[in-house]
C-alpha positions, 0 to 999 in steps of 0.5 A: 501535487507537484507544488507541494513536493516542490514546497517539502524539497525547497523546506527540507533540501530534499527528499528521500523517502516518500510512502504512498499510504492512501487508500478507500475499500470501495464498493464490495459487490461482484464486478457485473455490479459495480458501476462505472462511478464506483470503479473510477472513484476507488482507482483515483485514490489507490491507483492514481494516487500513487501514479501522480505522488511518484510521477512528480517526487521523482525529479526531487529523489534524482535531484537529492541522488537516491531515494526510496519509495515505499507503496502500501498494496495489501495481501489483495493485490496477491491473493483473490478473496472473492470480493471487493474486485476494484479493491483487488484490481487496485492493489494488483495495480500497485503491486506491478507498478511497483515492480515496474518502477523499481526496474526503471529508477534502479539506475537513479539509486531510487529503491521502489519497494510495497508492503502487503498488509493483511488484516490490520486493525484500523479504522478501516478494518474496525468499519468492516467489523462493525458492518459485519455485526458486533465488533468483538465477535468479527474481530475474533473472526478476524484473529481466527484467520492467522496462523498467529492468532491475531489481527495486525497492529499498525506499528506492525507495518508502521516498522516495516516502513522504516526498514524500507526507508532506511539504509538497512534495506540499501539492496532491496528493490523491486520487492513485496514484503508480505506482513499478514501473521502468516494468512497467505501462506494457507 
């Protein structure tokens, strides 16, 4: 991992912003249930995964002279929804690393920031759906749950980023942005 932020800085001179956008759902039955194997494999993607990216983009973003880091947690690391626990525990982890990390890079002019998704459809959703049963009537379901009226669109968080990333959001740190058409606020 650290080779390739070294092979990006020596390519592009350095960098700015980096997103930690990787994520798996993980095994959706109750804690007592889920095996040791289950918990470790969706902690290596969603937790570790964000550790080793920061942990090694860091030296480059102090070297550049700023940066900004933006990690994709989800409304499920703020709110419980009775099930899917490792997902949950994971995306808690996120949110706190997150903070934590913003408090310590502050003073390297480095902005660590997450996004809290709800219900975006993606491949992933679009899995959940289908093994719920027809794709049509769950994503009814799915819009149902909104306030709005409707599922999430990826460019619904793919600007959100941009935002984080740029110099428009040059005072935010530290902080959750909450795109979920309004789910958590019932």
């Amino acid at each position: 991992m650290k080779s390739v932020f070294g092979d990006v800085e020596r390519t592009f001179g350095q960098i700015n912003v980096l997103v930690n956008n990787a994520g798996i759902s993980g095994a959706n039955k109750p804690t007592h249930e889920v095996s040791e194997e289950e918990w470790d494999k969706l902690m290596a993607v969603n937790v570790k995964g964000v550790f080793f990216c920061t942990k090694h983009v860091i030296p480059c973003m102090k070297r550049a002279g700023a940066g900004s880091i933006i990690n994709l947690s989800s409304i499920y690391g703020i709110v419980g929804a009775g099930d899917v626990p490792p997902y949950h525990a994971s995306k808690g982890a996120v949110r706190l690393m997150t903070k934590n990390d913003a408090l310590i890079y502050a003073a390297d002019k480095i902005r660590v920031n997450s996004i809290h998704p709800g219900f975006i459809w993606t491949p992933m959703v679009e899995t959940f759906a289908s093994d719920k049963g027809a794709v049509d009537e769950v994503r009814k379901q799915i819009d149902a749950l909104h306030p709005l009226g409707h599922i999430g669109e990826p460019d619904d968080i793919g600007w959100a980023v941009v935002f984080l990333a740029s110099d428009e959001a040059k005072f935010i740190t530290g902080s959750e942005l909450i795109i979920d058409g309004g789910y958590t606020a019932k």
